[in-house]
C-alpha positions, -999 to 999 in steps of 0.1 A, spaced: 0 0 0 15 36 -8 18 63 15 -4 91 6 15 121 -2 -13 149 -5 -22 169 -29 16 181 -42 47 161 -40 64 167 -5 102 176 -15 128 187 13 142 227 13 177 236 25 201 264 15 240 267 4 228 256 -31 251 274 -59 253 275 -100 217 286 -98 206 325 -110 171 340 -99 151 362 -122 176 348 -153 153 362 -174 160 398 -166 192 394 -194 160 403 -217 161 437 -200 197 438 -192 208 435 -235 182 460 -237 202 486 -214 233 476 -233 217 475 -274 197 507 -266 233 525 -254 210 535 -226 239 527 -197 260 552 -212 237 579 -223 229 579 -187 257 575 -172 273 607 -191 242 629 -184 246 621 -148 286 628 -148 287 658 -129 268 644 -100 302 617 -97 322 621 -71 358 620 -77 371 585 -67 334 573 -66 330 538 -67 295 530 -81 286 551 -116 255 573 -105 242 564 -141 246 526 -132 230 536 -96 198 550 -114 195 524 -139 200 491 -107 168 507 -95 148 514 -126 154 474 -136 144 465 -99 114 487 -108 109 470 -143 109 434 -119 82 447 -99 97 467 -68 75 498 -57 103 513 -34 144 515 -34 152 491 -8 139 464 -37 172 465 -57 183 440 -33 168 417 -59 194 432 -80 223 428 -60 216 392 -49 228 382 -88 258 399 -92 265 377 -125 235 391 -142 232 425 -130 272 431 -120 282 456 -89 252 472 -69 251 502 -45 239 495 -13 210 516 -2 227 540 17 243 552 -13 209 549 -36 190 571 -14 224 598 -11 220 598 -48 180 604 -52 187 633 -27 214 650 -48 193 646 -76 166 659 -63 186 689 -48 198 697 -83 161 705 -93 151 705 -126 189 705 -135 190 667 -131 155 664 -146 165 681 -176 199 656 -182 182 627 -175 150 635 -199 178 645 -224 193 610 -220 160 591 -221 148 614 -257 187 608 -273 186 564 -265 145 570 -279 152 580 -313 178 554 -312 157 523 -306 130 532 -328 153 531 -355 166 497 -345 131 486 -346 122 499 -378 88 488 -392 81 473 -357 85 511 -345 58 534 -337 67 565 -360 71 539 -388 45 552 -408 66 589 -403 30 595 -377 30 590 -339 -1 593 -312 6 610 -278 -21 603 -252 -21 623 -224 -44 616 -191 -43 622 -152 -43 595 -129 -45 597 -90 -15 578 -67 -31 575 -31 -9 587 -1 -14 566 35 14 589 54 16 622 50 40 639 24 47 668 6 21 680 -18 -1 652 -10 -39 663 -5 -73 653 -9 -82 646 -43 -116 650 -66 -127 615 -56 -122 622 -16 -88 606 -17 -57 613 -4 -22 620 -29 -9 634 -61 -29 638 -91 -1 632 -115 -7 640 -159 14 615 -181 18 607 -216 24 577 -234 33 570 -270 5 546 -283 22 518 -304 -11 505 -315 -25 474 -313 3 456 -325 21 464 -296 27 486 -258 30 518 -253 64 538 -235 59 571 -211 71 601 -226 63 629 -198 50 626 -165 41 656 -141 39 652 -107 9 676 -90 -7 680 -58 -38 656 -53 -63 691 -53 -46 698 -92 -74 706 -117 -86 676 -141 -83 707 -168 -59 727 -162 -44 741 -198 -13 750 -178 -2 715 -173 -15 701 -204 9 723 -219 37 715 -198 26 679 -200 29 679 -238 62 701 -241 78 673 -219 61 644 -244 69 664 -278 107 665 -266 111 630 -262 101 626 -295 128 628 -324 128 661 -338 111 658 -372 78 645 -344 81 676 -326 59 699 -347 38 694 -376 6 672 -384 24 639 -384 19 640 -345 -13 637 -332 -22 646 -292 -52 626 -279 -68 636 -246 -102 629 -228 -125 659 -220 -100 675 -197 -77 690 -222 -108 705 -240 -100 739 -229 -95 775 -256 -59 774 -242 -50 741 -247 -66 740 -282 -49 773 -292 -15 762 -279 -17 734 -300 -27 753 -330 -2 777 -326 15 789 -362 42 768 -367 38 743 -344 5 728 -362 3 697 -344 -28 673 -347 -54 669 -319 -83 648 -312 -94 663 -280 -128 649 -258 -152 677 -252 -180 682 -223 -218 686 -236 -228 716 -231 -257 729 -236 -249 748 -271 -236 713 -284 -268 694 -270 -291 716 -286 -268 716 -319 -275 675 -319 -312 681 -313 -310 699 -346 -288 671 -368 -314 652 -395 -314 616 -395 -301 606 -425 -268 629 -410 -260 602 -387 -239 573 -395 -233 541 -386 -203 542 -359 -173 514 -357 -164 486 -332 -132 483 -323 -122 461 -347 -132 489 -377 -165 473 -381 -202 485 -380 -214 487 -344 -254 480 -343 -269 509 -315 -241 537 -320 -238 564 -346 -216 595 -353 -224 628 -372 -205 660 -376 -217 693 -362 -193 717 -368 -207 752 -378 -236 744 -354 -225 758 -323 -205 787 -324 -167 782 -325 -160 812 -338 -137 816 -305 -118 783 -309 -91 777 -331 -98 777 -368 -104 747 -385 -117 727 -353 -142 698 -366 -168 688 -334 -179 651 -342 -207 638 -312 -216 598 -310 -246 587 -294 -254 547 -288 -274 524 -270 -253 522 -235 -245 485 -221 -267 467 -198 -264 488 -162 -251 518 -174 -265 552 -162 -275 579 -183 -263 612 -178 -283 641 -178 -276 655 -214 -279 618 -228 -310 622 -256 -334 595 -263 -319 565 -239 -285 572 -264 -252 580 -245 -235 613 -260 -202 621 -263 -184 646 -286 -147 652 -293 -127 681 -311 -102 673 -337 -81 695 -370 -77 666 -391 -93 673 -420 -113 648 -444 -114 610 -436 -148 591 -428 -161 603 -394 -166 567 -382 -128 562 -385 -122 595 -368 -143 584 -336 -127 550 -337 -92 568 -337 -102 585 -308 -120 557 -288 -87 542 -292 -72 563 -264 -87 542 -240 -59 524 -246 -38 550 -217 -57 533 -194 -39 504 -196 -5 520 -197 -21 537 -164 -27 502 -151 7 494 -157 24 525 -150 6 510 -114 24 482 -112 57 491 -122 64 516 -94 31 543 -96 14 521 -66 21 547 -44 51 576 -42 75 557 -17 96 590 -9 85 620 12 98 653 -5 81 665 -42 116 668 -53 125 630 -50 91 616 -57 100 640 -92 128 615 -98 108 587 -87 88 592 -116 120 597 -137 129 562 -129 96 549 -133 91 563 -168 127 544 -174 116 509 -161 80 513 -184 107 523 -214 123 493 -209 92 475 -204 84 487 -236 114 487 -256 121 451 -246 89 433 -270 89 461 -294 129 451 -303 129 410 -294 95 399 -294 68 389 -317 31 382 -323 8 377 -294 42 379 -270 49 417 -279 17 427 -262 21 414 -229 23 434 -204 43 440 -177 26 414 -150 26 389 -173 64 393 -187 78 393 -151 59 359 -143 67 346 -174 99 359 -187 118 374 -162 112 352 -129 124 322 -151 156 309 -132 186 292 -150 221 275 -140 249 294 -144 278 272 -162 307 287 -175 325 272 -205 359 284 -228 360 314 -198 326 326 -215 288 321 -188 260 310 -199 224 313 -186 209 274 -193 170 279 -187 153 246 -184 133 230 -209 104 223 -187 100 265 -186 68 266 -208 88 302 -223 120 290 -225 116 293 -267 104 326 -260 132 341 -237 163 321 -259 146 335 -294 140 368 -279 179 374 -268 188 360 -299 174 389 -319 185 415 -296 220 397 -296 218 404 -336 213 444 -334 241 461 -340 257 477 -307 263 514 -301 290 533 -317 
């Protein structure tokens, strides 16, 4: 008769094991750092922070923590993941010196902010070239979506108040490059405000989108080839005319708030005006329809050639209808300049800038959780290293990965990818990282370095 065993096999647990690396699979993000030339584009823009006779490289300092971010830490003290694996991730400050470092920086004010941004927009233009058609200016066009998101505070710090939904923390604006849907999305700006900031404040939409337009190589900076998609918040005269500015002519598909002018204006639009509206796989949606109404309500005062486009459909099961919702129809109603194009696709294009959320989601788990620091000025570069973790988050698939594997996200590449362990061997003084062939993803992880292995390393 055999011994019952349970449920799982009972196997016996003891340390001093060796040959054996944890989180192998962060090489993916470590060839990253190295094929992008990102270690030494930050590691020069942070040079004059280096003390003479310094040991650790405050480049490499800022970087250990932005990959501990990228694995799923939330504070500083979680680079320890880092320097357990010397092999993989080389020399690591100890905390002591991370935390000197994030308060020089944050001393230096927007003099740090500035190199590293400078770094991040110079290593940028780099990597979309290296991934060429798999890039997201690859048809010479790139989307910027810009939204707000709230980060709760439990203690109290600086700047941290209540918030429009009776919370407590910051009220942050960022911006993401949308890749589409064949792929992520990578932060481009991120502006750290105190949780009673305005959801529409044209002030820091403009900042927001100064700070995303210079990331962006400089043919992107200006012109229509770059659109800016926000929700109702940046539909302000000041926002709109910024954008519209002579010689700066950038593209916009902005939401807008019903008001009354524009729910009388729909009253007034004939049948046979509406049309059928898209799904969001570019298909006829039964129950919504879009129609234009520009000239309708007076927009004399906003920027000239603004196009208003309002949808109405059948809401989902549960869904509440809003005061200036007509007929049991939901209304909504967005501002854009680009001129001709079916309106169906236009709506659909700016539908699609739900897809921040999810960048928002993930921005949440890789380090936006909560601000771990106490002063503005740290928490500042706190978001510096976040935005570097989500680039590499995002870089990483867009350069090595394929198919259905290019859109994971960042929860699901840490538990598959990068928690995978491997042995260590070393053969013909070169080390190897052996990943079992049990790992459902080993095929993934060994194809994946294999492409970044064949890009072309930095001059």
């Amino acid at each position: 008769m055999s011994k019952r065993m349970g449920l799982y096999p009972r196997v016996h647990v003891e340390g001093g094991g060796s040959g054996v690396i944890s989180q192998a699979g962060a090489a993916l993000l470590v060839e990253t750092v190295r094929k992008s030339a990102l270690a030494t584009a930050i590691s020069t823009a942070l040079a004059p922070w280096r003390k003479p006779r310094s040991v650790h490289d405050p480049g490499k300092v800022l970087l250990d923590v932005a990959l501990g971010v990228a694995l799923g830490g939330d504070c500083l003290a979680h680079v320890a993941l880092l320097r357990a694996e010397p092999d993989v991730f080389g020399l690591v400050a100890s905390d002591p010196t991370i935390s000197r470092l994030i308060d020089v920086l944050a001393a230096a004010g927007p003099k740090a902010l500035t190199a590293i941004r400078s770094a991040r927009a110079g290593v940028r233009s780099r990597v979309w070239e290296l991934a060429g058609a798999n890039g997201p200016a690859a048809d010479s066009h790139v989307i910027v979506d810009i939204d707000g998101m709230l980060v709760l505070a439990h203690p109290e710090k600086q700047d941290a108040t209540a918030t429009w939904k009776k919370t407590f923390g910051h009220h942050p604006l960022v911006a993401f490059v949308d890749h589409g849907q064949a792929g992520f999305g990578e932060p481009v700006a991120a502006l750290l405000r105190p949780g009673n900031a305005g959801s529409n404040t044209a002030s820091d939409h403009i900042t927001t989108t100064g700070l995303a337009l210079a990331q962006l190589p400089k043919h992107l900076r200006r012109g229509r080839q770059t659109l800016i998609r926000t929700d109702s918040a940046g539909g302000t005269h000041a926002f709109l005319d910024w954008l519209s500015k002579p010689g700066r002519w950038l593209s916009y598909s902005i939401g807008m708030t019903i008001t009354d002018t524009i729910h009388q204006a729909v009253l007034k639009i004939p049948k046979k005006a509406w049309t059928p509206a898209y799904d969001a796989g570019g298909t006829g949606r039964p129950g919504a329809w879009v129609a234009e109404i520009t000239g309708m309500p007076d927009v004399n005062r906003w920027p000239k050639g603004m196009r208003l486009i309002v949808r109405q459909e059948r809401p989902h099961p549960g869904a509440q209808l809003r005061f200036v919702d007509l007929d049991g129809l939901r209304l909504t109603c967005f501002a854009t300049n680009t001129q001709g194009g079916q309106l169906a696709d236009l709506e659909l294009r700016h539908r699609r800038r739900a897809r921040c959320e999810d960048r928002i989601r993930s921005a949440r788990d890789t380090g936006l959780r909560n601000l771990p620091l106490h002063d503005t000025a740290q928490n500042q570069i706190w978001l510096e290293i976040v935005q570097i973790a989500l680039d590499l988050l995002a870089w990483m698939p867009m350069l090595a990965l394929t198919g259905k594997t290019r859109r994971w996200e960042p929860k699901k590449l840490r538990l598959r990818l990068f928690s995978a362990a491997a042995q260590l061997v070393t053969t013909g003084r070169r080390r190897r990282l052996r990943f079992t062939a049990r790992w459902p993803w080993t095929d993934v992880i060994t194809r994946a370095i294999q492409r970044l292995a064949v890009l072309p390393n930095p001059g």
